[in-house]
Structure formats: C-alpha cells, structure tokens
C-alpha positions as CSV (number, residue, x, y, z in Angstrom):
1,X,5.1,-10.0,4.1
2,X,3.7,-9.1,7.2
3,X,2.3,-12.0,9.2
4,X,-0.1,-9.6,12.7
5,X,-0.7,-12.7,14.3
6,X,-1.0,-16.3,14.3
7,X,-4.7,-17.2,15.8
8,X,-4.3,-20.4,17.2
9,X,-1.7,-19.4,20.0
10,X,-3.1,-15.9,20.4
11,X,-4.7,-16.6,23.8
12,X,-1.4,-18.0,25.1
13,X,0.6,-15.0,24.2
14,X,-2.0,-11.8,24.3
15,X,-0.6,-8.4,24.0
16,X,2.9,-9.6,24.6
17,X,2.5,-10.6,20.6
18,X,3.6,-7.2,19.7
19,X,6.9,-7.0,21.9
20,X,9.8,-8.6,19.5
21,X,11.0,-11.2,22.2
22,X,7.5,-12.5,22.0
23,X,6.9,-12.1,18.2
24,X,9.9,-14.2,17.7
25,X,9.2,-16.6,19.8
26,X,5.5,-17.1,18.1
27,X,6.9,-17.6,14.6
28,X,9.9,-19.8,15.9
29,X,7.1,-22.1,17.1
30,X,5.6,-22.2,14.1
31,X,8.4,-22.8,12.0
32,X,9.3,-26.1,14.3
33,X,5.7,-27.2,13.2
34,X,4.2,-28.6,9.7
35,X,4.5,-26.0,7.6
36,X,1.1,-25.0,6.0
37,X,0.9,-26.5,2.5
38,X,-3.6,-25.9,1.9
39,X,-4.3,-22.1,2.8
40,X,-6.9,-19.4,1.5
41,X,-6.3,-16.5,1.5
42,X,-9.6,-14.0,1.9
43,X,-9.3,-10.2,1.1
44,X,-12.1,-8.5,2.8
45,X,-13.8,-6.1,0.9
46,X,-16.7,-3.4,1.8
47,X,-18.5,-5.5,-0.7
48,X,-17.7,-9.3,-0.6
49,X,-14.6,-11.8,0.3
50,X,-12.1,-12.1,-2.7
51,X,-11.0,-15.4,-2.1
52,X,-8.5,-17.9,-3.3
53,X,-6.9,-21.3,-2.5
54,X,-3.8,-22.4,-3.1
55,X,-1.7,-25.8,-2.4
56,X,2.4,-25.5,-2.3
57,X,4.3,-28.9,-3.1
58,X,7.6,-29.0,-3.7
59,X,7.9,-28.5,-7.0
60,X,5.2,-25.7,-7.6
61,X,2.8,-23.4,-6.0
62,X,-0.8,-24.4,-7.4
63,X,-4.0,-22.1,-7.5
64,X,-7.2,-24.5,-6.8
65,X,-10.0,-22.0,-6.7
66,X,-10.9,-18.4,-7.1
67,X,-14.1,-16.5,-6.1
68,X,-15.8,-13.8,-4.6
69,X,-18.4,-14.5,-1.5
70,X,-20.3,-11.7,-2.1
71,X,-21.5,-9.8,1.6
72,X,-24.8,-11.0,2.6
73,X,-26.3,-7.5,3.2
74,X,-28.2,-6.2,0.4
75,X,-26.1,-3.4,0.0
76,X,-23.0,-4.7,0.1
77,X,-22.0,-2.8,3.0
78,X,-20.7,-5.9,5.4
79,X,-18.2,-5.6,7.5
80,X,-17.6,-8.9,8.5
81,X,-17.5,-8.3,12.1
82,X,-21.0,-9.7,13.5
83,X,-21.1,-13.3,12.3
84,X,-18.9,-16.5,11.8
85,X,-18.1,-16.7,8.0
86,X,-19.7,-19.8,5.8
87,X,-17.5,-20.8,3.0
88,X,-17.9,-23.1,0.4
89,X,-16.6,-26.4,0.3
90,X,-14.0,-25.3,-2.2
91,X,-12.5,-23.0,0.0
92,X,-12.4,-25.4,3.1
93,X,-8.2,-25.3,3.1
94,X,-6.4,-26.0,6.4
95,X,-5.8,-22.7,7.0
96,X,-6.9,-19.3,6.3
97,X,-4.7,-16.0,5.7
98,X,-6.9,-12.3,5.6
99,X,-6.3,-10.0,4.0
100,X,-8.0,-6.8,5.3
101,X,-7.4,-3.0,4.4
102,X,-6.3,-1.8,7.3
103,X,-7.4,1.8,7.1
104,X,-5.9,2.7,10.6
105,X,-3.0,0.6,10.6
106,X,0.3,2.3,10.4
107,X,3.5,0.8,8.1
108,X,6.8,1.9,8.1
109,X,9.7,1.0,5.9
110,X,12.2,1.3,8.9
111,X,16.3,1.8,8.2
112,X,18.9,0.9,10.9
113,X,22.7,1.6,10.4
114,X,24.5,-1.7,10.8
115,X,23.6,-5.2,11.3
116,X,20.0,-5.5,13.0
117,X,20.6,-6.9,16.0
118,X,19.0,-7.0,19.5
119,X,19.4,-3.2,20.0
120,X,17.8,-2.1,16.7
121,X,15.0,-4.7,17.2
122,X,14.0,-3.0,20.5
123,X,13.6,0.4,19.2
124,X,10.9,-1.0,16.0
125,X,7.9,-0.2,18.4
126,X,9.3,3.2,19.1
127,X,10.5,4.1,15.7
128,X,6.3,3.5,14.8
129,X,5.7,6.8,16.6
130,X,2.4,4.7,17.9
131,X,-0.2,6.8,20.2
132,X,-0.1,3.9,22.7
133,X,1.9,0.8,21.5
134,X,-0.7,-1.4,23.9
135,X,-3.5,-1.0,21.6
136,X,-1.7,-2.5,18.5
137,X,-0.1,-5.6,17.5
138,X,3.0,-5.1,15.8
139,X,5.1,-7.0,13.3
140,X,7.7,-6.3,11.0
141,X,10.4,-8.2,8.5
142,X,13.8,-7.6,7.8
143,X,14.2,-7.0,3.8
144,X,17.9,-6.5,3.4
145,X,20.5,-9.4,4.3
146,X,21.6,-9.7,7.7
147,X,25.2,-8.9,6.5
148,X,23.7,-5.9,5.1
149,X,25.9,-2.3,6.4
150,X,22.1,-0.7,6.6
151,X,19.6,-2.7,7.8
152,X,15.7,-1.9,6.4
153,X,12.7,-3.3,8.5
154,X,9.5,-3.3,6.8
155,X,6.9,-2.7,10.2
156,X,3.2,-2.9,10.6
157,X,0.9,-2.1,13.1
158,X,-2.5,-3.3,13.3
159,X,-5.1,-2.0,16.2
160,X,-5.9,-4.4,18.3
161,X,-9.4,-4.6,18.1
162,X,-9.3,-5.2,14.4
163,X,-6.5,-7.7,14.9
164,X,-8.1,-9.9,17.5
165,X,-11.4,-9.8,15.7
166,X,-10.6,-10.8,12.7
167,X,-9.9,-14.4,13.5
168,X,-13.2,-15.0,15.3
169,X,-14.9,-15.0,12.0
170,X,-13.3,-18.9,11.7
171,X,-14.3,-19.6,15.4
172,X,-14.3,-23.1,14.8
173,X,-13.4,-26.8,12.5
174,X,-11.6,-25.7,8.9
175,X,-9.5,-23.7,8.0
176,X,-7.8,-22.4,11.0
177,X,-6.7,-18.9,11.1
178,X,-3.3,-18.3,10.7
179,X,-2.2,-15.0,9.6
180,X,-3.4,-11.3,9.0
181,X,-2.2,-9.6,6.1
182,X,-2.6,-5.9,5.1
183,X,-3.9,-6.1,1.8
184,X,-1.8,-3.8,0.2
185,X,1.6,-5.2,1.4
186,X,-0.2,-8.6,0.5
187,X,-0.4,-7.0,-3.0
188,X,3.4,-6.6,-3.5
189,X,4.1,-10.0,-2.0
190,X,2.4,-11.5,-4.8
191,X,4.1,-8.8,-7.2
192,X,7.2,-9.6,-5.7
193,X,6.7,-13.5,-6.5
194,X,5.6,-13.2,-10.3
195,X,8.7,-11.3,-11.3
196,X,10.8,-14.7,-9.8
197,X,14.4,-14.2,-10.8
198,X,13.9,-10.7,-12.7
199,X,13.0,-9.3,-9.1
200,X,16.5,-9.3,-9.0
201,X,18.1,-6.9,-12.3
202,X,15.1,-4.4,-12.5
203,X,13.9,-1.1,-10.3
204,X,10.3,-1.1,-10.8
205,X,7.2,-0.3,-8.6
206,X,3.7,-1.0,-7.8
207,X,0.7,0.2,-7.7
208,X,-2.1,-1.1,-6.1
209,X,-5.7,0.9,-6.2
210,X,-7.8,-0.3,-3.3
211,X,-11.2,0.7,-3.2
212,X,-11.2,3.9,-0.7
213,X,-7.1,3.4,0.0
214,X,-3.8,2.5,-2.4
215,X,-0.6,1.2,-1.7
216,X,2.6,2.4,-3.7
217,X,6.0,0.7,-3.6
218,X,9.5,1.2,-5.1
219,X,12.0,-1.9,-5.4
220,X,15.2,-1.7,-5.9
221,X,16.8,-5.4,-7.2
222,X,14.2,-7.3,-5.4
223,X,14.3,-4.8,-2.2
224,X,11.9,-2.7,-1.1
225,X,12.9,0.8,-1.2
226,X,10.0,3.0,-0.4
227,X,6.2,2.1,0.1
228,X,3.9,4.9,0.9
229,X,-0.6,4.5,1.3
230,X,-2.8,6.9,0.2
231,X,-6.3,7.8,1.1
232,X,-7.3,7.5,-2.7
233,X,-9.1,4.6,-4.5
234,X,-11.2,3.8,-7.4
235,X,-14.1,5.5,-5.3
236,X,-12.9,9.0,-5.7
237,X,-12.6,8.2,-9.7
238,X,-16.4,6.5,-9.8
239,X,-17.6,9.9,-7.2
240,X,-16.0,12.4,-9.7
241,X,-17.8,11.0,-13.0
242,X,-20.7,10.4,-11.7
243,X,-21.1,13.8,-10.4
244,X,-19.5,15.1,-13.7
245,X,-21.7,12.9,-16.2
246,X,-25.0,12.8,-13.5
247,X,-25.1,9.1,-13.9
248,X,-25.1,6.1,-11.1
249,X,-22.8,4.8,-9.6
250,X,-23.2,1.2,-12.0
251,X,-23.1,3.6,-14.8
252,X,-19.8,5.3,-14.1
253,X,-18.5,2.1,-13.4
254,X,-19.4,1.0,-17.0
255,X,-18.0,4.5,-18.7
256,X,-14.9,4.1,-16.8
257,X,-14.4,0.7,-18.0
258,X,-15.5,1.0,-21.6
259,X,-13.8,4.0,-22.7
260,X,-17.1,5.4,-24.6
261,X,-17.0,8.4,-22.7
262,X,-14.2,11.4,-22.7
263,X,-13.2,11.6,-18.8
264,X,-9.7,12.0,-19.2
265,X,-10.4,15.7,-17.7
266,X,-12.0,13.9,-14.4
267,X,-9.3,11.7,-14.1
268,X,-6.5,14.2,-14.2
269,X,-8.3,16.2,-11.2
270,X,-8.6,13.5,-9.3
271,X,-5.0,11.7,-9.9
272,X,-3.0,14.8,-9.8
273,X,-2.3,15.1,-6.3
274,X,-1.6,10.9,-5.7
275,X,0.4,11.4,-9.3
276,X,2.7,14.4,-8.0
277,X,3.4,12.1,-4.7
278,X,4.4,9.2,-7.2
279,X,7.0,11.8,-9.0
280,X,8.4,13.0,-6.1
281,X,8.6,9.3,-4.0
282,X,10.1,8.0,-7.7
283,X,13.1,11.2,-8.0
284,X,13.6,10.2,-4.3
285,X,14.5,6.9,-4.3
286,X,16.3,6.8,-7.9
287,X,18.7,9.7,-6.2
288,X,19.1,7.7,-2.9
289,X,19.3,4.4,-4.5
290,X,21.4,5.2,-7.8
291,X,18.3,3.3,-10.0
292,X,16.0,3.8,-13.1
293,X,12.8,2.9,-12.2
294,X,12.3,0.8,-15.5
295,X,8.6,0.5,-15.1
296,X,5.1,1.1,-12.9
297,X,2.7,-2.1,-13.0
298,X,-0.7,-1.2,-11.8
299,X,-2.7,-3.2,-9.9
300,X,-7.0,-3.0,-8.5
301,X,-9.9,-1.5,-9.9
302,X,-8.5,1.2,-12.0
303,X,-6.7,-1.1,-13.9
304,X,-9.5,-1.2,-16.2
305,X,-9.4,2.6,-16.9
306,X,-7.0,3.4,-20.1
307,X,-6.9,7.2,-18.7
308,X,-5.9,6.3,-15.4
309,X,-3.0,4.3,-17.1
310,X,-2.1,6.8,-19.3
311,X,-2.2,9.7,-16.7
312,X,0.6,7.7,-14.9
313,X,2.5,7.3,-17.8
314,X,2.4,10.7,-19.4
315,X,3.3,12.0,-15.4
316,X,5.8,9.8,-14.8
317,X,7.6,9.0,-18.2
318,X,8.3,5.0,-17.4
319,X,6.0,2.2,-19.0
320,X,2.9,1.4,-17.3
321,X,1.5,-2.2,-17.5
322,X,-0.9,-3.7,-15.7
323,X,-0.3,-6.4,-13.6
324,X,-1.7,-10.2,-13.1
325,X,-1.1,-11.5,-10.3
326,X,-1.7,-14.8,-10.7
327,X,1.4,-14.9,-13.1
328,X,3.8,-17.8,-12.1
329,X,1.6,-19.8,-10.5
330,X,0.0,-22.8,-11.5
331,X,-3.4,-22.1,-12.0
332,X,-5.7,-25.2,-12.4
333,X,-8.2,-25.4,-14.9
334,X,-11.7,-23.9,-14.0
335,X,-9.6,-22.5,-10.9
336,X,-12.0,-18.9,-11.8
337,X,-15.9,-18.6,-12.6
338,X,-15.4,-17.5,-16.4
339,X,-17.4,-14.1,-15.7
340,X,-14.2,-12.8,-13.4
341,X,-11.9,-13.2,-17.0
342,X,-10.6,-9.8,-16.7
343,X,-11.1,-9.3,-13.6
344,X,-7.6,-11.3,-12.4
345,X,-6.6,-8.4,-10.4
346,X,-9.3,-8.2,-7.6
347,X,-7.5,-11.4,-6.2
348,X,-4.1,-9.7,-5.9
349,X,-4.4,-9.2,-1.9
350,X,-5.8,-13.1,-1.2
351,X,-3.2,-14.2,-3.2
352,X,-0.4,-12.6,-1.5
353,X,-1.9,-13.5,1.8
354,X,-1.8,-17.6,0.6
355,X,2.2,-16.1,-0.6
356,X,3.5,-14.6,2.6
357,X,2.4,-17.5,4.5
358,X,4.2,-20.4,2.3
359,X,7.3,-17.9,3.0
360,X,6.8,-17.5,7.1
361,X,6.6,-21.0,7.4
C-alpha cells in the first residue's frame, strides 16, 4: 500500500524520490524488472523484529517462515538504528520489506474531483500540509479507478531521516532492501487481501492496536474510505491496570489476557476517547458513503482482551471479530514456532509489507 522508497536506486534518485515525476519514474523501473517473488517482510518493534517470509508463484502466495528476532538489548528497548541486522538463515529472502511505525509520519486519504491526472498529482505534496516537503519522502496510491468522477489518493509521508536509515540496516549480500511500509497501512493491506472477493460486497473496518499508536480504517466495497491514527496502543491499557491493580507490567499483561481479573472499568477509561472517534469516523462515512458498516475486525495486542472487544461492540453496535491475518495464504507446515499459536496477529504489519510489494511489482 505504500511503497517510501525502493533502496537499491536511492542514491541515484535522492530527495527528488518524493516529487511525483520522480516517484513514477522509480517504480516504472522497477516494474520493467523481475518482479520480486522471495521477500520478508520485518515489522520493527520497540521490542524485537516480527518477521515473515513469503514466496508468490503463480498459482498462490505461500508463507515459509514466521518469527520474532527479539532486540538484542536487555531491555528490549532497540531501536534498530546503530547496527546492521543478522537474520537467520530462514529469513535470508531476496528482498526485504519494513515495516516501521512511523510515529511522525503523516498519511492522508486525499480526494480529487475528476480523473487524477497530471494537475491533481502535482498538488499531493501540498495537499500533505508538510512543514518542509524536503525533509520527507513522499508516496501515495491511487484507490479508486482511473475512470472514477472523484479520484481518492491514499499519501504518506515519511521523514527523511527515518526513511534513508532504515535500509542501511541490510547494508550488504541478501535480502536487498526494497520497500518501507508504515505498519499500520501494512496492516490493512493484509486485511484487505484475506477478505479476496468479499472485499468487494461488504463495508467493514479495521482496527489495528499498535503498541504506543493504532490505525483505524473504513472500506467501502473494497475501497478505502476513511483511515485515521491514534496516539493509543496496548501500552496505555497495560499503564492503567497496572497502576489500578499495583502489579508489573508482566503481570497486567497476564490479567489482561486471562480474563481472571474485573478491568472492564479500566478499559472503558482508557478506550472512551479512541471509541467516541470510531463512532463519529463510522456515522461519517456511512452518511457520505450510503453504507452499513457490517462489521469491525480487530487486529494487535488487544486482541487478546475480551473487554477491549466488547467495549467496541457495545459502543459501536456492529460485530467485532478479531482478525488473522495470515487467512488466505498458504501457510506451510511448521511455518510458526508453536509458542506464537495465538499469537497470529503480531505478524499482521510483516505480512502486509511481503503483500504490498507482490502488488507494486
């Protein structure tokens, strides 16, 4: 879904990677090229690498292997910045997609009346509202048809710093960079791909908790119709009982997950404010777009909390499932370490990444 750069011709091109002329040119080069068929995708996390590996033929899209690289500082707080990273041999693809949160990055869904042509492509940048366009790379996909009387551009941009950094991680030998993903978006790619044809009858949305930041979208028959990011994760949940309950942090980790404790009271403080936005960005769309929103799936760590869940559907009134993402894919056998059963979600972002660049290519 949203592809910041492509590493191995980012010297070439430089800054001029955000201006459309250039972006264009970039991915038109790559297209014209093998297209990648062996990537990983790697969500960087505050505390490890979420990472997956997946093979396209051309018959099916195949999941080989599924981990987490835990960080290599005792405290999990890495941030994968200082030191080339060492995979394991079953993660040596071709090429490597990240996945990153993307805390300062700005997205946009972007509408243009008419056809999107030349004109409306030059006025993406400018329509970001960006501080100084310079120190960000830019990119952005066109999710309506080309023949469509509105035009809607889903745009992302990434700082610079972050964007150029990010590939020096894989400085050298296999895989090759090839893409940046912001895990979020990354999220609802991979959403996007599980429903296969049914993306096309049903309004639904997505929800995916991060760890300190969550993405929401709204689809509309398969096209995107509102995607908003909030400053809330499972953190604020796991802060609020441990303070409640006076536990640790491991231990509100385990009440949250196990039910044995009554926190429905802490979640409702700390959801109402992200569930009133989801109400109001729901009534919105569903006015604008004549929908139902059939359904909310749920994706990230508070999947595993039933009053989390249940706060979302008692708010919003619409079914709440959770989500697995690696549903319609081929998944090979002993793909996952048996102690992540359960735990399918955490590889939503990696997965997407691997997604969205099968689909650029």
């Amino acid at each position: 879904m949203f592809c910041a750069e492509v590493a191995s011709n980012i010297a070439a091109l430089g800054k001029n990677a955000m201006k459309p002329d250039a972006l264009k040119e970039l991915l038109a080069r790559f297209k014209k090229k093998h297209a990648p068929t062996d990537v990983v995708g790697l969500d960087l996390t505050p505390v490890g690498i979420n990472a997956v590996r997946m093979r396209k033929s051309e018959s099916d899209i195949s999941v080989l292997a599924a981990d987490i690289i835990p960080a290599s500082s005792p405290d999990g707080d890495k941030d994968f910045s200082s030191a080339p990273l060492v995979l394991p041999p079953k993660f040596k693809a071709r090429y490597a997609s990240f996945a990153a949160a993307g805390e300062t990055c700005t997205i946009k869904l972007l509408s243009f009346p008419g056809r999107f042509d030349d004109a409306a492509q030059a006025k993406v940048v400018e329509n970001l509202g960006l501080d100084d366009p310079n120190n960000y790379r830019v990119s952005y996909k066109l999710v309506t048809a080309p023949t469509a009387k509105e035009a809607r551009v889903l745009a992302v941009a990434l700082p610079e710093e972050e964007a150029s950094s990010l590939p020096m991680l894989l400085p050298a030998g296999l895989p090759a960079p090839f893409s940046i993903e912001i895990s979020g978006l990354a999220a609802m790619t991979a959403f996007l791909h599980s429903l296969g044809d049914k993306a096309n009858e049903d309004s639904v949305g997505i929800i995916d908790f991060g760890v300190t930041t969550s993405s929401f979208a709204l689809f509309n028959k398969g096209i995107i119709a509102l995607v908003r990011r909030f400053k809330f994760g499972s953190n604020a949940l796991l802060n609020k009982v441990r303070e409640t309950l006076g536990v640790d942090m491991e231990t509100a980790e385990g009440i949250i997950a196990d039910g044995a404790f009554d926190i429905s009271q802490s979640v409702s403080e700390v959801m109402e404010p992200i569930v009133k936005q989801l109400i109001v960005s729901r009534d919105f769309v569903e006015r604008r777009e004549n929908c139902r929103i059939s359904k909310i799936c749920v994706s990230g760590a508070l999947t595993v909390s039933r009053d989390s869940i249940e706060e979302i559907h008692s708010s919003m009134g619409v079914p709440v499932e959770t989500w697995n993402p690696f549903q319609g894919l081929t998944v090979a056998q002993d793909a996952m370490p048996e102690k992540l059963a359960g735990q399918e979600w955490r590889f939503a972002a990696a997965i997407g990444a691997c997604l969205a660049t099968f689909e650029e290519s």
